[in-house]
DRENFIVEX-903728 format. One record per residue (C-alpha): residue number from 1; residue in one letter; z, x, y. Coordinates in Angstrom, 1 decimal, decimal comma, always signed. Example, Ala and Ser with C-alpha at 12.3 -4.5 7.8 and 13.67 -1.06 7.14 Angstrom:
% DRENFIVEX-903728
1	A	+7,8	+12,3	-4,5
2	S	+7,1	+13,7	-1,1
***
This chain:
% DRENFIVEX-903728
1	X	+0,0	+0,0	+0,0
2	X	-1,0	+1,6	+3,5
3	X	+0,0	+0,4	+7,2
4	X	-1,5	+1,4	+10,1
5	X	-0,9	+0,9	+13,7
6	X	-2,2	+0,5	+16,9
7	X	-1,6	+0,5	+20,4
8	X	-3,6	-1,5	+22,4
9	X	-3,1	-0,2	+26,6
10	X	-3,5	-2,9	+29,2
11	X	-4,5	-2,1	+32,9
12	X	-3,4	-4,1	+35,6
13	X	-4,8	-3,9	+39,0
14	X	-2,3	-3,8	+42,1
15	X	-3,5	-4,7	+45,4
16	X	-2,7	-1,6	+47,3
17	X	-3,4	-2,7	+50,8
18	X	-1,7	-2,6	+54,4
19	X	-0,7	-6,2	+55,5
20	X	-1,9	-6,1	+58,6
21	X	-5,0	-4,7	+59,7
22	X	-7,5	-3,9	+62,3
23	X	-9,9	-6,8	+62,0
24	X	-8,0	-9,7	+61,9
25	X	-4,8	-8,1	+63,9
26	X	-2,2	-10,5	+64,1
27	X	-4,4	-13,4	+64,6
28	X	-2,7	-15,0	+61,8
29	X	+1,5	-15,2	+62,4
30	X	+2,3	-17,7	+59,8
31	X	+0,5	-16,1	+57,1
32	X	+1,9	-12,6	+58,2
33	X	+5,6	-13,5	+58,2
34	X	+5,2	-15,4	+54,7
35	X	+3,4	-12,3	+53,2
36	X	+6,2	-10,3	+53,8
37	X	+8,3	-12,5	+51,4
38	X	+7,7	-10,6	+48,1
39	X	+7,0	-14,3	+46,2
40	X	+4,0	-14,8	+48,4
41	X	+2,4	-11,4	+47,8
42	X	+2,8	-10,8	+44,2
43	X	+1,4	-14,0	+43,7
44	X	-1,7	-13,1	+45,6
45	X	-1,4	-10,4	+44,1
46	X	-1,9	-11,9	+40,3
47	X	-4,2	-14,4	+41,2
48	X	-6,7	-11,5	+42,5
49	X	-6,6	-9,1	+39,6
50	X	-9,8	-8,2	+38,8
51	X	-11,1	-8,4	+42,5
52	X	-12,4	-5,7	+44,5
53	X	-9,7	-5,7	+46,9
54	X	-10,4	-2,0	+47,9
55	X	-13,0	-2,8	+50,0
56	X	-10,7	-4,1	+52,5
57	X	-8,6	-2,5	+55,0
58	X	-6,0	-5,0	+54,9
59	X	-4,0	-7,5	+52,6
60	X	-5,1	-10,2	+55,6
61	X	-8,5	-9,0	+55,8
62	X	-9,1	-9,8	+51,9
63	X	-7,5	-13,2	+52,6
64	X	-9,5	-14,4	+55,0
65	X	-12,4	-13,2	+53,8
66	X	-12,2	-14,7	+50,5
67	X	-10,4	-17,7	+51,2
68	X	-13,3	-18,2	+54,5
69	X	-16,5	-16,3	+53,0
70	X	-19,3	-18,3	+54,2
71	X	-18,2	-17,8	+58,0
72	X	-15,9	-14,1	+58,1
73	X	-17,0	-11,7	+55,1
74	X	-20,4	-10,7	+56,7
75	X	-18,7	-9,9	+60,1
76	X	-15,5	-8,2	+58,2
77	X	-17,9	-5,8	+56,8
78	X	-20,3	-5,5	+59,8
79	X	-16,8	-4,5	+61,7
80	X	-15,8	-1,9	+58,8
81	X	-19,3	-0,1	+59,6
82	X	-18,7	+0,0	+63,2
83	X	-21,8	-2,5	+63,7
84	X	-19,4	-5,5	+64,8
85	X	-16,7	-6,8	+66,9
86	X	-13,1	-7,7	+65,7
87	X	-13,2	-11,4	+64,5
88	X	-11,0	-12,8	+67,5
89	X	-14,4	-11,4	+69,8
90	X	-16,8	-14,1	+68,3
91	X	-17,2	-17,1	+70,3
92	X	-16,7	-19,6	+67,5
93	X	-13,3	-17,6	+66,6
94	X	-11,4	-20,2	+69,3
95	X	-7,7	-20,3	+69,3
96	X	-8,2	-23,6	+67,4
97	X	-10,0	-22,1	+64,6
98	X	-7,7	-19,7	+64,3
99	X	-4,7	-21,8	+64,0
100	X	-6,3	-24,2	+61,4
101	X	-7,0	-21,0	+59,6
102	X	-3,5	-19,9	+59,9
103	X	-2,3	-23,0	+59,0
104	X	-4,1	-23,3	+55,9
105	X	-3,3	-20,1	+54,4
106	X	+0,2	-20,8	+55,1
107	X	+0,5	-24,2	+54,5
108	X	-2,2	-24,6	+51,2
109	X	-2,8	-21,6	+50,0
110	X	+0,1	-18,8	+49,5
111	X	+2,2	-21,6	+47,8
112	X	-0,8	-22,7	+45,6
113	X	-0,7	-19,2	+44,2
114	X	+3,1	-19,0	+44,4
115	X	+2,9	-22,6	+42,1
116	X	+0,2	-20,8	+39,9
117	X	+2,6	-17,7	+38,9
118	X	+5,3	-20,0	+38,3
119	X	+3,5	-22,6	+36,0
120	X	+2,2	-19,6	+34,0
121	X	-1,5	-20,8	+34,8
122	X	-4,2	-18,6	+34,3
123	X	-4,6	-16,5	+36,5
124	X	-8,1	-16,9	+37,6
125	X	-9,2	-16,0	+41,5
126	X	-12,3	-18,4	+41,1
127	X	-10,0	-21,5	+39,8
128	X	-7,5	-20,3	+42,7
129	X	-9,9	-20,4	+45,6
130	X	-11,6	-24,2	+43,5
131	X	-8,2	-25,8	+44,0
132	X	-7,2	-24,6	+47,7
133	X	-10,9	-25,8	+48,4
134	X	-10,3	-29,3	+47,1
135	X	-7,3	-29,7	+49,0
136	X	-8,9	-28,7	+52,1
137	X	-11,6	-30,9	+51,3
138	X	-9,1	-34,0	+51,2
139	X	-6,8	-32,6	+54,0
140	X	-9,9	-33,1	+55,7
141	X	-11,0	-36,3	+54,6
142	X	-14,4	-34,3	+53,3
143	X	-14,3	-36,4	+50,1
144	X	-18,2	-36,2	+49,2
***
């Protein structure tokens, strides 16, 4: 009779960014101070693994540019090449905007993925940025 062994070695990615940076500033306060609570990180944190968070300068920067691609990634990376202005310096970044944005991250999002960790759900970025986008959809009233 024989045994053998194995080891199987699992790789986790950790985002390894500055909370705050250059592009977005402090544009968004709500979302800042919650990030600094350790619950709200790590479980952005978990929910991204497997994205390319690298390519960002800052933990806010991959935020809004994944939870808002259609309207911010182009211009995030237009700014990281020096070929663009900060996002506060585009005409349809209002202080409005900005606040909706804040409040949505705050308000919807970070405790979605804080509720994700804790239920044990996978952790999927793609089913992560589905549900936020329903429930900005009905927040909305955008039912279609």
């Amino acid at each position: 009779m024989s045994m053998s062994m194995s080891l199987n070695l699992v790789q986790h990615q950790k985002l390894i960014l500055t909370l705050d940076g250059d592009l977005c500033g402090s544009l968004f306060p709500k979302t800042m101070e919650l990030l600094e609570e350790d619950q709200y990180a790590e479980a952005i944190e978990i929910c991204a693994r497997g994205k390319k968070a690298e390519r960002y300068m800052s933990f806010i920067d991959f935020l809004v540019c994944e939870i808002f691609p259609k309207c911010h990634r182009f211009k995030c990376f237009r700014y990281y090449k020096g070929k663009g202005p900060k996002l506060k310096d585009y005409p349809q970044f209002t202080d409005e905007v900005i606040s909706h944005m804040d409040d949505f991250m705050s308000t919807y999002a970070l405790p979605t993925a804080v509720a994700y960790v804790k239920e044990g759900t996978a952790y999927n970025w793609t089913q992560f940025l589905k549900t936020i986008k329903i429930v900005e959809r009905v927040i909305s009233g955008n039912l279609d």
